[in-house]
PAZAPA-4460 file (N, C-alpha, C; in steps of 0.05 Angstrom, whole numbers, plus 32768, in hexadecimal, padded with zeros to 4 digits):
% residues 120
    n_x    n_y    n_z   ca_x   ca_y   ca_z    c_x    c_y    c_z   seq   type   mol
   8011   7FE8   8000   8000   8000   8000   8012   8019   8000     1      X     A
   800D   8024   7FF2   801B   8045   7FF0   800F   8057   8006     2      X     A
   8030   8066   800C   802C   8079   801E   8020   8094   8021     3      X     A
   8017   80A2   8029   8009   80BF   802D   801D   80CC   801B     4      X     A
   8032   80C8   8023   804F   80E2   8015   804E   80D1   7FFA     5      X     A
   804B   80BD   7FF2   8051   80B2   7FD3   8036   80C3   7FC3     6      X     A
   8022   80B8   7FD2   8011   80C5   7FC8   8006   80E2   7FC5     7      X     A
   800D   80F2   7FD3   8015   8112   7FCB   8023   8114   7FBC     8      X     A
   8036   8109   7FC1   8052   810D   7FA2   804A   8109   7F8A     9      X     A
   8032   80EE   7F82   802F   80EA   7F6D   8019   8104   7F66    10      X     A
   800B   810C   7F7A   7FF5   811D   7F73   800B   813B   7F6F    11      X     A
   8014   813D   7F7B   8024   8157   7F70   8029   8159   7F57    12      X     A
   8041   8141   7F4D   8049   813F   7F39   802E   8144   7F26    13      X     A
   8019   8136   7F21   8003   8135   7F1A   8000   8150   7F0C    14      X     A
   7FFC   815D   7F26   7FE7   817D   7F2B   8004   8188   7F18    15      X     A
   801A   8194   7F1C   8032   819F   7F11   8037   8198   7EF8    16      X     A
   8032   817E   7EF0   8031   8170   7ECB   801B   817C   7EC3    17      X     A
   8005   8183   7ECE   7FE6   818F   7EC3   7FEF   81A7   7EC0    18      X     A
   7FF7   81C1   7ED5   8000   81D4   7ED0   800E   81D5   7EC0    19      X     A
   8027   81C9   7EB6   803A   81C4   7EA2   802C   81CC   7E85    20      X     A
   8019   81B7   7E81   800D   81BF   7E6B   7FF3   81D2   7E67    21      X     A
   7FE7   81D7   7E7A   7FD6   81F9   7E78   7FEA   8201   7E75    22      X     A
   7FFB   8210   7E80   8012   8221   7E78   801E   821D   7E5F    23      X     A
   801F   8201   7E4F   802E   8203   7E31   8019   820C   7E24    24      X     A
   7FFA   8200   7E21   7FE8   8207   7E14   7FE5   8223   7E13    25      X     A
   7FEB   822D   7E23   7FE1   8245   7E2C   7FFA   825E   7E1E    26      X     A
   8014   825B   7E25   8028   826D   7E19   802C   8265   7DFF    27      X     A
   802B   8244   7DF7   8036   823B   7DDC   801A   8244   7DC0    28      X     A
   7FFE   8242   7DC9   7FE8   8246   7DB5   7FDD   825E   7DBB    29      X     A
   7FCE   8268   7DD6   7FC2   827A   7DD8   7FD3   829A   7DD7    30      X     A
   7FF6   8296   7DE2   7FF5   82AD   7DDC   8011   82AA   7DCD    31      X     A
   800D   82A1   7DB7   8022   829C   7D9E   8026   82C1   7D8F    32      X     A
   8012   82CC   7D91   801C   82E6   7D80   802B   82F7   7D9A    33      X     A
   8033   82EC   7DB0   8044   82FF   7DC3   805E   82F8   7DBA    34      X     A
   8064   82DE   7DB3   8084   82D4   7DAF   8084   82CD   7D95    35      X     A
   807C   82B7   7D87   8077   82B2   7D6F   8092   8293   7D72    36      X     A
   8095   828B   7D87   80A2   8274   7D82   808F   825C   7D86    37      X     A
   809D   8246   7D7A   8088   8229   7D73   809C   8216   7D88    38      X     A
   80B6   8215   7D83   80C0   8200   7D8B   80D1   8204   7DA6    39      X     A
   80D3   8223   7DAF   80DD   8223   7DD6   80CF   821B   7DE0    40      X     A
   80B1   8221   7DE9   80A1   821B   7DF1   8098   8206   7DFF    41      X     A
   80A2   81F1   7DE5   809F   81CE   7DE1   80B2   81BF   7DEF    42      X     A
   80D0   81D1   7DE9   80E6   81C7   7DEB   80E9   81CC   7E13    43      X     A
   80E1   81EE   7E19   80DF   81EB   7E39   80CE   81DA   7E47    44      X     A
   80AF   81D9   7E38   809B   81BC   7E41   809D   81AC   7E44    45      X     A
   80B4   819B   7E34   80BD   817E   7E39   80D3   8186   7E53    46      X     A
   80E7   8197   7E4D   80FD   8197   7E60   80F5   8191   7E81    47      X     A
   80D8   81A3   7E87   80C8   81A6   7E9F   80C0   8191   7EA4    48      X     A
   80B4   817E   7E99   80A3   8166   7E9D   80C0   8151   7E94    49      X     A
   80DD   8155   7E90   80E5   8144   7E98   80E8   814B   7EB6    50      X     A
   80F4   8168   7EC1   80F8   816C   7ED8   80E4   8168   7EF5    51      X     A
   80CE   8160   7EE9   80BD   8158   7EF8   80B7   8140   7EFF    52      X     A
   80C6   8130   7EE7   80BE   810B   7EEC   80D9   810B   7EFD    53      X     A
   80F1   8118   7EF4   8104   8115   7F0A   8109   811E   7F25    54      X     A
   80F1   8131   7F23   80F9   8140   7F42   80D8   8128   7F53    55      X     A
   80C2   811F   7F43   80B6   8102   7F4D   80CA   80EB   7F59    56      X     A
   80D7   80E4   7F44   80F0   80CB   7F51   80FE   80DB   7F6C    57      X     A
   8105   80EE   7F6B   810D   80EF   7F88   8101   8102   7F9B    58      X     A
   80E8   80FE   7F9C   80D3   8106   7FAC   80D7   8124   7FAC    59      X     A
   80DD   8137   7FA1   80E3   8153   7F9C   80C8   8168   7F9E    60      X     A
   80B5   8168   7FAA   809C   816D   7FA1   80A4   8192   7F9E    61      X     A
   80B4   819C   7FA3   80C3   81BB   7FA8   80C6   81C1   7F94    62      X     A
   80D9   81AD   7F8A   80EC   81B8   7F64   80CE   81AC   7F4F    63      X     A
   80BE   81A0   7F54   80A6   8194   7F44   809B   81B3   7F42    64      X     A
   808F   81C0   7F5A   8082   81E0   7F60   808A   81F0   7F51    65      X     A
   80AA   81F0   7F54   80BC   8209   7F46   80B2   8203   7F2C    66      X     A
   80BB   81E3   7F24   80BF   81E4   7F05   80A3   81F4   7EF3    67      X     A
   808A   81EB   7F05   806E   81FB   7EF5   806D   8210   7EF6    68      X     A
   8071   8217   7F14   806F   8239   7F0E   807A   824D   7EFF    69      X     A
   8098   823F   7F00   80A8   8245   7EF4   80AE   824C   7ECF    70      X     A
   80A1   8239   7ECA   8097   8240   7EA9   807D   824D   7EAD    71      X     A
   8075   8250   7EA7   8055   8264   7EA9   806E   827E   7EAE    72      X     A
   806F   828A   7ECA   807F   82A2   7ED0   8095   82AB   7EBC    73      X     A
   80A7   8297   7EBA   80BE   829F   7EAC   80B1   82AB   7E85    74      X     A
   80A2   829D   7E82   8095   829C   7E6B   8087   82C5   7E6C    75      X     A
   807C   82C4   7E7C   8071   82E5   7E80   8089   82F8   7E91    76      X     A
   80A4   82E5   7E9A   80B2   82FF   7EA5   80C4   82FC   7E87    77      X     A
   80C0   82EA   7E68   80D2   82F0   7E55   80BB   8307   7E43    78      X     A
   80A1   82FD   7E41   8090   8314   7E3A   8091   8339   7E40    79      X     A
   809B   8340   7E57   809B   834E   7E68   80B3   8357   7E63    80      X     A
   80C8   8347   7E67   80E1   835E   7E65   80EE   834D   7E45    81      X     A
   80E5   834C   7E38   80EE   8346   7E1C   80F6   8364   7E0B    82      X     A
   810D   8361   7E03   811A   8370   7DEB   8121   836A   7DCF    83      X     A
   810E   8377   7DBE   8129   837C   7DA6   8137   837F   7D97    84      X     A
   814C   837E   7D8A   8168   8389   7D81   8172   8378   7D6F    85      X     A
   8180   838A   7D59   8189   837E   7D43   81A8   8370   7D48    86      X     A
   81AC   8358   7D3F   81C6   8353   7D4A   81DA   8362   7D32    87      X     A
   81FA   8356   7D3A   820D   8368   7D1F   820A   835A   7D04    88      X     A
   81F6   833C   7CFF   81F6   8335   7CE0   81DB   8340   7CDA    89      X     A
   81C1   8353   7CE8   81AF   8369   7CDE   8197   8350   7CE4    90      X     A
   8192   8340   7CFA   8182   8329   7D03   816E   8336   7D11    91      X     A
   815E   8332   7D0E   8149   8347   7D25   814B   832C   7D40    92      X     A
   8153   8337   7D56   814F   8329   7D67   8141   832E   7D7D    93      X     A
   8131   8319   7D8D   8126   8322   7DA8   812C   8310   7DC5    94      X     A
   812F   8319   7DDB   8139   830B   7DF1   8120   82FB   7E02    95      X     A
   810C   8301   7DF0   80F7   82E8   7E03   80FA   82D4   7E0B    96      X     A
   810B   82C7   7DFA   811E   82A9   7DFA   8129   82A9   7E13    97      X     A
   8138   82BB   7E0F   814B   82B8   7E26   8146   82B3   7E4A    98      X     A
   8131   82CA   7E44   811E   82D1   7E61   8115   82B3   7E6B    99      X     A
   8107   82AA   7E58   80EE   8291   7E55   8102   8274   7E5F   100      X     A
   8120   8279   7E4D   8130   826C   7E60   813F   8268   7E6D   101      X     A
   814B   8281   7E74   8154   827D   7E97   8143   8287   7EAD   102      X     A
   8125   828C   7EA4   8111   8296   7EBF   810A   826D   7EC4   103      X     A
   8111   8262   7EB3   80FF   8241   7EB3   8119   823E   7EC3   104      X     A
   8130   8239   7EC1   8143   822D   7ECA   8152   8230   7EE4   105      X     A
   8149   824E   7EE7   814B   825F   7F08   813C   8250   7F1E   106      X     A
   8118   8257   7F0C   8108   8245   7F1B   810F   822B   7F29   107      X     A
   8112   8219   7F16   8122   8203   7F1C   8130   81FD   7F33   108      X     A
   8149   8219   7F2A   815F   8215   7F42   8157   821E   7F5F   109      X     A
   8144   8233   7F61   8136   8237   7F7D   812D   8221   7F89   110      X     A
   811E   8209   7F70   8108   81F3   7F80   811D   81E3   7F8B   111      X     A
   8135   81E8   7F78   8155   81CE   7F86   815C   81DE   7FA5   112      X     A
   815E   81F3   7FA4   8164   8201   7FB8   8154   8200   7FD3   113      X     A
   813A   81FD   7FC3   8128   8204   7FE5   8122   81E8   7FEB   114      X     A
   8129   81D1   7FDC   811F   81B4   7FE2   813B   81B0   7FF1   115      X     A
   814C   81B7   7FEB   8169   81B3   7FFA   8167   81BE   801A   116      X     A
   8165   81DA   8017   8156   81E7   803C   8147   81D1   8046   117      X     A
   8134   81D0   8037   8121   81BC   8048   8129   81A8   8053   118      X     A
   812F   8195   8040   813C   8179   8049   8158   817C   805D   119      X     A
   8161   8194   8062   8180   8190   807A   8182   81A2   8085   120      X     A
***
């Protein structure tokens, strides 16, 4: 029989994989004319939902939190402070990218961070 703590974990994981994807559906279709990318989006969505099956295997339910909130936010703090600028070969470039991924990856490192406090 499974434990109370197995079974929150799985339900976290659960609830945080659901969020995962409202949040892709949501930045990748509904608000496609803010960014106009097809394949970050996809590419941070998988990255999250691996970081979530791995932060499941070792009971992480902290870095699971970070990882959802974490895209959704980072996604509107690259909206928000996005620039942009032509590079020197005349490329029109913008930093949404960038925001979208190190606000995902920060996230991350706080949920490593605060699951670390906790546990010692």
């Amino acid at each position: 029989m499974e434990s109370n703590k197995t079974k929150r974990s799985i339900w976290t994981a659960i609830i945080t994989a659901f969020f995962m994807c409202i949040g892709f559906v949501i930045c990748r279709y509904f608000l496609f004319d803010l960014h106009g990318m097809k394949e970050l989006p996809f590419v941070l969505f998988i990255f999250g939902i691996i970081v979530i099956c791995t932060a499941y295997i070792f009971n992480s339910k902290r870095i699971m939190i970070c990882t959802a909130i974490g895209y959704i936010l980072s996604f509107f703090m690259g909206v928000l402070f996005q620039a942009d600028w032509i590079d020197s070969h005349g490329i029109a470039m913008n930093s949404l990218w960038i925001w979208f991924v190190l606000g995902m990856i920060t996230f991350i490192i706080i949920g490593v961070i605060w699951e670390f406090i906790n546990n010692f």
